[in-house]
LOFI-164751 format. One line per 3 residues: number of its first residue (from 1); for each residue x, y, z of C-alpha. Coordinates in pm, 1 decimal. Example, Ala and Ser with C-alpha at 12.3 -4.5 7.8 and 13.67 -1.06 7.14 Angstrom:
2
1) 1230.0/-450.0/780.0  1367.0/-106.0/714.0
This chain:
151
1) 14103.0/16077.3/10314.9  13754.6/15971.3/10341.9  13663.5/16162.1/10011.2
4) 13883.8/15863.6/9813.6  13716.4/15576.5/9985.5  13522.9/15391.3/9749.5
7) 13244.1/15201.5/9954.5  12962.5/15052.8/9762.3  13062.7/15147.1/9461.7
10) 13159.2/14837.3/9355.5  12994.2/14585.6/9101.6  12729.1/14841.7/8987.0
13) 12570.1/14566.7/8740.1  12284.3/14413.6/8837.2  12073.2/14076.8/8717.2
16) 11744.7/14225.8/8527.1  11477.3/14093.7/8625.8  11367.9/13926.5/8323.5
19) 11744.1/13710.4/8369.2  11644.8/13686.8/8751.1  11294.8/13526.9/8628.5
22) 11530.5/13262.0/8406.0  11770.0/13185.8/8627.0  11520.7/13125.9/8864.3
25) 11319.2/12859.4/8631.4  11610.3/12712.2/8617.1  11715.7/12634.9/8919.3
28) 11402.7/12497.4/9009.5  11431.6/12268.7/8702.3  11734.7/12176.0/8888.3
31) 11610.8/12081.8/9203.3  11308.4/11936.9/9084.7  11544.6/11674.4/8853.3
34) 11897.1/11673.4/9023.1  11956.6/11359.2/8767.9  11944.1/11578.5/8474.0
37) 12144.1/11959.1/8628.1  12106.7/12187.3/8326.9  12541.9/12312.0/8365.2
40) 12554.2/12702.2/8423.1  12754.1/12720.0/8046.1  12413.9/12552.4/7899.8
43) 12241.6/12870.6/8115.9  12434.1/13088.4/7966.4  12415.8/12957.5/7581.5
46) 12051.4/12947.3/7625.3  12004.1/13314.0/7744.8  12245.2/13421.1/7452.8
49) 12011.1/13245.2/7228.3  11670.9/13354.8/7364.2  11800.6/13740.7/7320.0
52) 11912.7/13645.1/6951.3  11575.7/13526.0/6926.3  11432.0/13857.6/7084.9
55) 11258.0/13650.0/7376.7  11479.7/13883.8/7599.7  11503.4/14273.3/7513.3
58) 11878.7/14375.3/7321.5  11927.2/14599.1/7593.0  11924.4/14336.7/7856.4
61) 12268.6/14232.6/7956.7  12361.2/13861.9/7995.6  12556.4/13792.8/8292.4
64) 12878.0/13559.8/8262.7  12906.9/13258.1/8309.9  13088.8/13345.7/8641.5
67) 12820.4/13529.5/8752.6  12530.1/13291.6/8708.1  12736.1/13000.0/8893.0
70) 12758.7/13287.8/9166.8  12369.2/13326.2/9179.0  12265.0/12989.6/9187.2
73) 12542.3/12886.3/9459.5  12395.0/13218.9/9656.3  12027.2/13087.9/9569.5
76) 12069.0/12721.1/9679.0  12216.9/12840.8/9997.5  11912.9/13063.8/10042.7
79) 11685.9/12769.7/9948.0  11840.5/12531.4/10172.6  11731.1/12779.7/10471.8
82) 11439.9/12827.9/10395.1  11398.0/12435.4/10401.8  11548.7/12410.2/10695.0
85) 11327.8/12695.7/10902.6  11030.4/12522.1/10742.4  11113.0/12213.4/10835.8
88) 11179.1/12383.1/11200.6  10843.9/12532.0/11201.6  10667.2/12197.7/11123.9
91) 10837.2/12041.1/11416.9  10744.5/12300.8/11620.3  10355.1/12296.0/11477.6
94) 10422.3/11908.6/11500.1  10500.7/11936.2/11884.4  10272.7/12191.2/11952.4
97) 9963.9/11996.2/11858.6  10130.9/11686.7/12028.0  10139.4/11904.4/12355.4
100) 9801.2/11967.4/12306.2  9685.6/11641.6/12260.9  9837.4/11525.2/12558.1
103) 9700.7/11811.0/12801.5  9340.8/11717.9/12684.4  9455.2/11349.9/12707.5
106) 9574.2/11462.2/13090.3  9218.5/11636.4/13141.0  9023.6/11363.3/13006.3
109) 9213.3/11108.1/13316.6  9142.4/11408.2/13528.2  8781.3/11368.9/13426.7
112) 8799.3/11006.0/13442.2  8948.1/10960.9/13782.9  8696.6/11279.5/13898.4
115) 8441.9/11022.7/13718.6  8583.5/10707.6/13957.3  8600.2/10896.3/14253.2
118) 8214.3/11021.3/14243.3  8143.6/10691.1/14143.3  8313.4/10582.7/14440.8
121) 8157.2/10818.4/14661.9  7802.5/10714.7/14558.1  7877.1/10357.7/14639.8
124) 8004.4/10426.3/14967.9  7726.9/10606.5/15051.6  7438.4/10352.8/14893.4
127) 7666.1/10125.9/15150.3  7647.5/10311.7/15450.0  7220.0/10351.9/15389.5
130) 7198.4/9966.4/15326.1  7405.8/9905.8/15683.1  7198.5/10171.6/15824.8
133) 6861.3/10006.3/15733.0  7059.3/9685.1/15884.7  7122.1/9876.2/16186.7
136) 6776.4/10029.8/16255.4  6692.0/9747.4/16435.0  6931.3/9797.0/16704.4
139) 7197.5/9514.2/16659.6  7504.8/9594.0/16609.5  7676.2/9399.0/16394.8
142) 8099.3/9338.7/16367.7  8327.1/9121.1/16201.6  8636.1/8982.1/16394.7
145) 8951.9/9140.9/16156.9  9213.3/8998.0/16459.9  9091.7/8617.2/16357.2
148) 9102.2/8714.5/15972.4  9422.9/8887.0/15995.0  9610.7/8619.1/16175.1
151) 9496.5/8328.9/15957.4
């Protein structure tokens, strides 16, 4: 039983590479101008002509016409992919570097308040020497916060 199955064995023709290199020209002619699509019979005229011409070896088989509308239907939904994982990966780049931008933004007010707080610091304790000069001569001196508070 398994000696009649038939896997892979089927459609044993493939696209020569010289076609592939065509077809491939054209399709990005056809992306690149979507106004002007060259159709897939035009594709297929024009190869018949270029090996009449002997741009493209005798030996070379043309596809059909079938066939090429099958490759560039496969090949536009392999193109459209790729777009779409690089367009993927540039948002991810995109937010990446915007993540990383705003953790050195977040370190630089970490720095800044660090900054304030020092700052702070040194002011409180210029204060305290300046009341402490004040205070050398023995008086002590208070304000009243219960007569400021309850005006």
């Amino acid at each position: 039983m398994k000696s009649k199955q038939c896997f892979g064995k089927r459609g044993d023709n493939t696209i020569h590479s010289d076609i592939r290199l065509r077809l491939e020209a054209y399709f990005l002619a056809n992306m690149a101008d979507k106004s002007n699509k060259i159709p897939n019979e035009d594709i297929h005229a024009s190869l018949l002509e270029d090996q009449e011409i002997g741009l493209i070896m005798p030996e070379v088989v043309i596809p059909e016409i079938s066939t090429i509308t099958n490759w560039m239907s496969r090949r536009f939904r392999s193109w459209k992919e790729d777009m779409q994982r690089q367009s993927r990966q540039t948002a991810t780049h995109y937010m990446e570097v915007e993540e990383e931008d705003n953790l050195d933004s977040s370190d630089d007010s970490q720095k800044d308040v660090a900054m304030e707080t020092q700052i702070q610091d040194d002011d409180v304790e210029e204060l305290v020497s300046i009341d402490d000069s004040d205070n050398e001569s023995g008086e002590e001196s208070y304000t009243d916060q219960d007569s400021t508070d309850s005006e």
